[in-house]
C-alpha positions in Angstrom: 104.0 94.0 118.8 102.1 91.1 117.3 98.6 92.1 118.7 99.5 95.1 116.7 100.1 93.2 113.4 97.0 91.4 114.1 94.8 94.5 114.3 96.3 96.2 111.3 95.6 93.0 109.1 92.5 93.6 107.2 92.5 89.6 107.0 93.9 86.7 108.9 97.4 87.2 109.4 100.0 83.7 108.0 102.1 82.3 110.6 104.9 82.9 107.8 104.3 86.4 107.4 104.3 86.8 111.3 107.5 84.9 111.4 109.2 87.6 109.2 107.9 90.7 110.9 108.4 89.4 114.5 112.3 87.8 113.4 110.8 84.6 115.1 113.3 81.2 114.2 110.7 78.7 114.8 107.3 78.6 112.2 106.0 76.4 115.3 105.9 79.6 117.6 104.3 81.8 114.9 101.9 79.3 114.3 101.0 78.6 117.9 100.8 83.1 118.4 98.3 83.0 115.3 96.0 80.3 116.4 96.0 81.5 119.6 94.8 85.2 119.1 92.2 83.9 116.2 90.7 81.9 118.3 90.8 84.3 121.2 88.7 87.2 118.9 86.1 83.9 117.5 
């Protein structure tokens, strides 16, 4: 589900707006996803 969220953005994805679409309670969680897959694709 968040790969696909990350693949429709045309740009960088906020930790906030993956938060909302994911129902996720912690920001800390949606941060740490985000970071993760940008630094995974460079």
């Amino acid at each position: 589900m968040a790969l696909s969220i990350f693949v429709d953005a045309k740009k960088d994805i906020s930790a906030n707006r993956l938060k909302q679409h994911l129902g996720i309670d912690s920001y800390r969680t949606a941060w740490y996803m985000c970071h993760s897959e940008q630094s995974a694709n460079g």
